[in-house]
C-alpha positions as CSV (number, residue, x, y, z in Angstrom):
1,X,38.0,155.2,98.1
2,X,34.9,153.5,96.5
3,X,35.6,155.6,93.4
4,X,39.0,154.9,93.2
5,X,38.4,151.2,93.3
6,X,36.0,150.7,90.5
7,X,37.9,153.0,88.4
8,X,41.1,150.6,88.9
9,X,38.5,147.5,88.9
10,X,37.8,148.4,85.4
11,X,40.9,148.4,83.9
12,X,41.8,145.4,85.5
13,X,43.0,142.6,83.6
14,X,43.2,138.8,84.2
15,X,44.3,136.2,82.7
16,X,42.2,133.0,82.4
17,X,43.2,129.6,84.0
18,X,44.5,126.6,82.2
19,X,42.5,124.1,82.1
20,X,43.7,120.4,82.0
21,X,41.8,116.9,80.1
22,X,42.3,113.3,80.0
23,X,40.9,111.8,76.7
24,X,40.7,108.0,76.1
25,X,41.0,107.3,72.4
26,X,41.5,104.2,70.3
27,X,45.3,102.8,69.1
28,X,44.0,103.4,65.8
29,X,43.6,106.9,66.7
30,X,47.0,107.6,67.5
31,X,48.1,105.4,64.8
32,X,46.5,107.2,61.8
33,X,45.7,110.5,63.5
34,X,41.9,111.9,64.0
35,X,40.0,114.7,65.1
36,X,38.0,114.2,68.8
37,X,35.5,116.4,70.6
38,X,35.9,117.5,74.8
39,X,33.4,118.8,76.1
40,X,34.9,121.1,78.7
41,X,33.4,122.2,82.2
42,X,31.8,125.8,80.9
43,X,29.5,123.7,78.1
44,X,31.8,124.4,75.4
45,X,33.3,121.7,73.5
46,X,37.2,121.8,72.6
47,X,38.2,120.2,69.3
48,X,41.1,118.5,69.9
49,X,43.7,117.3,66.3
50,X,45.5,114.5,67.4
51,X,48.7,113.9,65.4
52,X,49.6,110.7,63.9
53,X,52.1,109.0,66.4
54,X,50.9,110.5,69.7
55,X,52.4,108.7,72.4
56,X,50.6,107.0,75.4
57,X,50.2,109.9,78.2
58,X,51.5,112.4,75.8
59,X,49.8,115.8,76.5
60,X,48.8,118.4,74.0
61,X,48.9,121.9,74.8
62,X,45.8,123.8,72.6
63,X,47.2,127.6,73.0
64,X,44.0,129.9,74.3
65,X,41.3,127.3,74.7
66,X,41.9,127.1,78.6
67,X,39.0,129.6,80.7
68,X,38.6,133.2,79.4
69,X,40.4,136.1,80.6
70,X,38.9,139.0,82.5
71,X,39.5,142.6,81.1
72,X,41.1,141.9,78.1
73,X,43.5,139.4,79.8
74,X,44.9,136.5,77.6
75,X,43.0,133.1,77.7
76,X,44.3,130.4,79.4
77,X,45.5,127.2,77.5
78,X,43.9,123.8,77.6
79,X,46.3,120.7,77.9
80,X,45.1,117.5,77.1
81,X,46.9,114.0,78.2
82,X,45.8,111.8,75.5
83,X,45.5,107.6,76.3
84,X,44.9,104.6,74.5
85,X,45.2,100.5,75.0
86,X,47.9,98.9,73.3
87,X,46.5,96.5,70.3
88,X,45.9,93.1,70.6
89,X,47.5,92.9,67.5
90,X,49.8,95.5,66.6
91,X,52.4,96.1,69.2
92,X,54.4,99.5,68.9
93,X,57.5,100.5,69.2
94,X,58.0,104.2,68.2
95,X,56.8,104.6,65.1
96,X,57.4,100.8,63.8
97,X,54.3,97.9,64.1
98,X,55.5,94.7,64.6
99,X,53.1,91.9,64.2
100,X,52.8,88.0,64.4
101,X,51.1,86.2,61.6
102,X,50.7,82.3,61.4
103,X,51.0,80.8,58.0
104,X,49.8,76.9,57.4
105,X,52.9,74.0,57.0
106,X,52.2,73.9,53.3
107,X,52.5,78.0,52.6
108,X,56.2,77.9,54.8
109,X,57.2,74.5,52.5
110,X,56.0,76.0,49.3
111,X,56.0,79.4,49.5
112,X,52.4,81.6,49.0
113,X,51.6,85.1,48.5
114,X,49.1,85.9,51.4
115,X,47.2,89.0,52.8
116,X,48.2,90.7,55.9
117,X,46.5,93.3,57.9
118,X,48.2,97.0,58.1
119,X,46.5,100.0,59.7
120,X,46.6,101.7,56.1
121,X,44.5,98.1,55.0
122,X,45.2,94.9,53.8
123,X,48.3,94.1,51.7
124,X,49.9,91.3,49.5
125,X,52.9,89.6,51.1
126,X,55.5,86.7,49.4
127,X,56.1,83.6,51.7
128,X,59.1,82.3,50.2
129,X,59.6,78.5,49.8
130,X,61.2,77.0,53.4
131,X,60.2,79.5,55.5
132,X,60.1,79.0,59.3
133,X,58.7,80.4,62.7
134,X,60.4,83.2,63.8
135,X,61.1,84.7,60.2
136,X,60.5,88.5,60.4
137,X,60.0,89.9,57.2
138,X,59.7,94.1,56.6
139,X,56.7,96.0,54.9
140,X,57.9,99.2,54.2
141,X,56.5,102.1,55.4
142,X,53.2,100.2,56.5
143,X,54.0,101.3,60.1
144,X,52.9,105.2,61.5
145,X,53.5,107.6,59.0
146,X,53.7,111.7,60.7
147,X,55.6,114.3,59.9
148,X,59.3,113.0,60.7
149,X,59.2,110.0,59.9
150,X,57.6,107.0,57.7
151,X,57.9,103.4,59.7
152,X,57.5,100.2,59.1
153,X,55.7,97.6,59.9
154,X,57.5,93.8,60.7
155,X,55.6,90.6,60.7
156,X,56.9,87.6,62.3
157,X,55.9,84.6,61.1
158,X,54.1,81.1,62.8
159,X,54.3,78.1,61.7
160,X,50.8,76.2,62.8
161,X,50.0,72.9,62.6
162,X,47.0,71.4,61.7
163,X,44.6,70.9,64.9
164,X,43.6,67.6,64.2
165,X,46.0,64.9,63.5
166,X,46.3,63.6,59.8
167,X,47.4,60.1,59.0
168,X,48.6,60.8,55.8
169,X,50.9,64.1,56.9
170,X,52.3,61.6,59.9
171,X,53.0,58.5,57.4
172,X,54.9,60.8,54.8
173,X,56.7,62.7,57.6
174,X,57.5,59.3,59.2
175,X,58.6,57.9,55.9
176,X,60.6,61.0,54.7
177,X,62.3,61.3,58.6
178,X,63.7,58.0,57.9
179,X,65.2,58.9,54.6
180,X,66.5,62.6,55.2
181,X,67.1,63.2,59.0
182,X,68.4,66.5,59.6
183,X,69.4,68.3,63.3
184,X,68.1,71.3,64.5
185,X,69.5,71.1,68.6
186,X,73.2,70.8,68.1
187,X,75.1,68.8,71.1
188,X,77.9,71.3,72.3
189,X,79.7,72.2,75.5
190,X,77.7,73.9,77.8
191,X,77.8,77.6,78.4
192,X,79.2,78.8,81.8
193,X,75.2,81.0,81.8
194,X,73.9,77.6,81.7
195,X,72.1,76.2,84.8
């Protein structure tokens, strides 16, 4: 019986366990793409490609890089669940960036070509004359670029005041109110939504 065991012992094969990671990386990371290190629990360390446009909790499956097999049996895999903060300043939705940039009262009167911050780096964009909060305006293909698809990033601008008060600005704007009042609330009949 001994014998017969360790001759079947021997050509025994087993296949080697998966093998499951968390990995914290930067919104950047997953924004652009980029290549991380895990160390894993045997002392090796995994290299782990993470795609442009990885989503939050998304888990990537690394075919044989799990524990080795016994015998000849197949490697396990390694899955890693990759996570990241969301951006203080870019805020994500698939692969579109949408941020808010403020812009001085003179730039939205006049108009002015100013630089905005993408992940790809810093680009020209036009204010045109008698532009307001709340205008969104479309940088094409400034968003996550991968394999599928190109986005875009939109930036929504804010109008800012100055912080300290200026005599002269509130004497003109007094003087020109007088002269060319214009409405922005319009006096209607109530919607039945309203409270």
């Amino acid at each position: 019986f001994e014998d017969f065991f360790k001759r079947h012992k021997a050509g025994l094969k087993i296949n080697g366990s998966d093998v499951s990671y968390s990995l914290k990386v930067d919104f950047l990371d997953v924004a652009l793409g980029t290549n991380k290190t895990v160390s894993m629990t045997n002392g090796k360390h995994l290299a782990v490609s993470i795609p442009a446009g990885t989503k939050n909790g998304q888990i990537l499956r690394l075919k044989g890089q799990g524990m080795d097999g016994i015998g000849g049996g197949k490697n396990g895999d390694a899955h890693v669940e990759i996570t990241y903060k969301e951006d203080k300043y870019y805020r994500r939705e698939g692969s579109n960036l949408h941020v808010e940039v403020a812009i001085s009262l003179q730039e939205a009167i006049l108009g002015a070509s100013i630089e905005v911050p993408t992940i790809h780096g810093p680009v020209k964009l036009n204010i045109k004359p008698s532009s307001n909060t709340g205008n969104v305006l479309r940088l094409k293909g400034k968003g996550i670029k991968n394999k599928k698809m190109n986005g875009n990033q939109f930036v929504t601008l804010k109008v800012v005041l100055p912080e300290t008060a200026d005599k002269e600005l509130i004497n003109f704007v007094t003087e020109w109110a007088d002269k060319n009042d214009y409405k922005v609330r319009h006096n209607g009949r109530r919607s039945k939504v309203d409270t």
